[in-house]
C-alpha positions, -999 to +999 in steps of 0.1 A: +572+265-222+576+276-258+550+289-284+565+274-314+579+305-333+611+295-346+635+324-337+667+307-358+680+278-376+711+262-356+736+241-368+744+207-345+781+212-342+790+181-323+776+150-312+789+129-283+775+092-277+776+070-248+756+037-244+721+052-231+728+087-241+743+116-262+754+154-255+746+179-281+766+209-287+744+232-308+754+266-329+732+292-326+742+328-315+707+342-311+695+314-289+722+314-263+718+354-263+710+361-226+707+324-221+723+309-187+732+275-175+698+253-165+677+270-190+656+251-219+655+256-253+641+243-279+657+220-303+639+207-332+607+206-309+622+186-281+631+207-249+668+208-237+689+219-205+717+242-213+745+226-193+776+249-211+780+278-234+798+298-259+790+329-271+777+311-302+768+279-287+754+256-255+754+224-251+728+198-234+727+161-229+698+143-241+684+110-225+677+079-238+639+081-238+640+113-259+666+100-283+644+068-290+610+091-295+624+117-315+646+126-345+675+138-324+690+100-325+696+109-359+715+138-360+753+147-371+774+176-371+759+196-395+722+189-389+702+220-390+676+221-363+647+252-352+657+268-322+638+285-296+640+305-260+613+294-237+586+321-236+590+350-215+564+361-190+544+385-203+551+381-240+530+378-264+521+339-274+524+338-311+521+303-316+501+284-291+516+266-259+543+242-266+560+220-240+587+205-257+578+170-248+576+151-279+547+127-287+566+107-313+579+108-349+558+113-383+568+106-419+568+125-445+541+112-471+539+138-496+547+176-509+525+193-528+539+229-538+516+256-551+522+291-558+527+307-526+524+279-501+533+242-496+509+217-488+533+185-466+513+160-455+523+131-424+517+100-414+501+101-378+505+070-350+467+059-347+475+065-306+479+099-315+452+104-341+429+118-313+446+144-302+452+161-340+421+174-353+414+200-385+423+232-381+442+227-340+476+231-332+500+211-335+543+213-330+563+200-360+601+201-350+586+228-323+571+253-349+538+259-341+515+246-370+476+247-376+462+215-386+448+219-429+436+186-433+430+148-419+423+119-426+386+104-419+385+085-384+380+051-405+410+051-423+436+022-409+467+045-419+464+079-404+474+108-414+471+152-414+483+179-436+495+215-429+499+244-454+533+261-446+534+297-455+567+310-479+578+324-442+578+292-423+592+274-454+623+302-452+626+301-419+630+267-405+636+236-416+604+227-429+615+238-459+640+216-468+615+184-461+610+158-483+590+121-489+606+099-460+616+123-440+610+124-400+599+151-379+588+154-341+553+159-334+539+174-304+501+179-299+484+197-283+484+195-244+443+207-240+440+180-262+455+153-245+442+165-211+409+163-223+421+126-236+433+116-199+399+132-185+375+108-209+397+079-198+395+083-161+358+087-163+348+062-186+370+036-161+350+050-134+316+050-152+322+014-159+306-016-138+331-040-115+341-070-127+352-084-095+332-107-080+318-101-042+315-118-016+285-135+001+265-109+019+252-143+038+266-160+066+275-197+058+264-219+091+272-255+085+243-276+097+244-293+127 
């Protein structure tokens, strides 16, 4: 479990393909810092296994489900990616809880920059439009983000804004986004309990289609 306060920017130093898979060798002193083999950190938002380490590096294999629902597919040798420890027992939870488990991709739609802040806004899958509502949480390549705006419920393309503080913008690599760009989106997991809950009670609330039996015996006339 995380709570999506970057602790550093990494550097992807390697990449290693094979047909339904890829192994990851990540820079990033701070993170392996008391790390050990089998732990999870954060990459980018989507949750890792250590499998070997440097002083300066670990590296994790990442399966073919998360490379086709997040932006690690996409990475090179040089990518800079958010990296975090998982929370420690007892800390205190900056952010809010974040699994690591990535929803899906958004796009980049627009940046608005102001004075002190910067206004990004993101297209949103209309399957995950329920779970993001104004002023939540939600995980943005794994730093934890409160929801600033969204688009009404009516609207056929989705979408949600968040402001980003001259902190966040510094510190990850939110900063760097731009139109077109893609980024990992976790929401909320209260949210998408409460979604599973609604479901299983509305299909239990709902009348049976299936058709029943006679309660009648049939006697066939003599």
């Amino acid at each position: 479990m995380f709570t999506g306060i970057i602790e550093e920017l990494g550097t992807v130093e390697r990449i290693e393909r094979t047909k339904d898979a890829a192994r990851l060798t990540i820079r990033g002193p701070l993170a392996v810092d008391g790390a050990g083999h089998g732990d999870s950190i954060s990459v980018s938002g989507v949750c890792l296994t250590v499998v070997e380490q440097t002083d300066s590096t670990f590296t994790a294999d990442v399966m073919a489900q998360t490379l086709s629902m997040s932006t690690l597919a996409g990475v090179t040798a040089g990518t800079p990616v958010n990296l975090e420890r998982a929370a420690l027992v007892g800390g205190r939870l900056g952010g809010h809880i974040v699994q690591g488990h990535i929803d899906g991709t958004g796009t980049v739609l627009a940046v608005v920059p102001g004075d002190a802040w910067r206004v990004v806004r993101f297209s949103l899958d209309p399957a995950l439009a329920p779970l993001v509502v104004d002023k939540g949480s939600i995980a943005i390549d794994g730093v934890s983000l409160t929801v600033s705006s969204i688009s009404e419920a009516a609207q056929p393309d989705q979408w949600f804004e968040v402001s980003l503080i001259p902190e966040t913008l510094a510190a990850t690599t939110l900063g760097g986004l731009t139109v077109g760009d893609r980024v990992n989106l976790e929401t909320d997991i209260l949210a998408r309990h409460v979604q599973r809950m609604l479901a299983l009670a509305a299909s239990a609330a709902a009348p049976s289609t299936e058709t029943s039996a006679p309660s009648a015996v049939l006697r066939s006339t003599p």
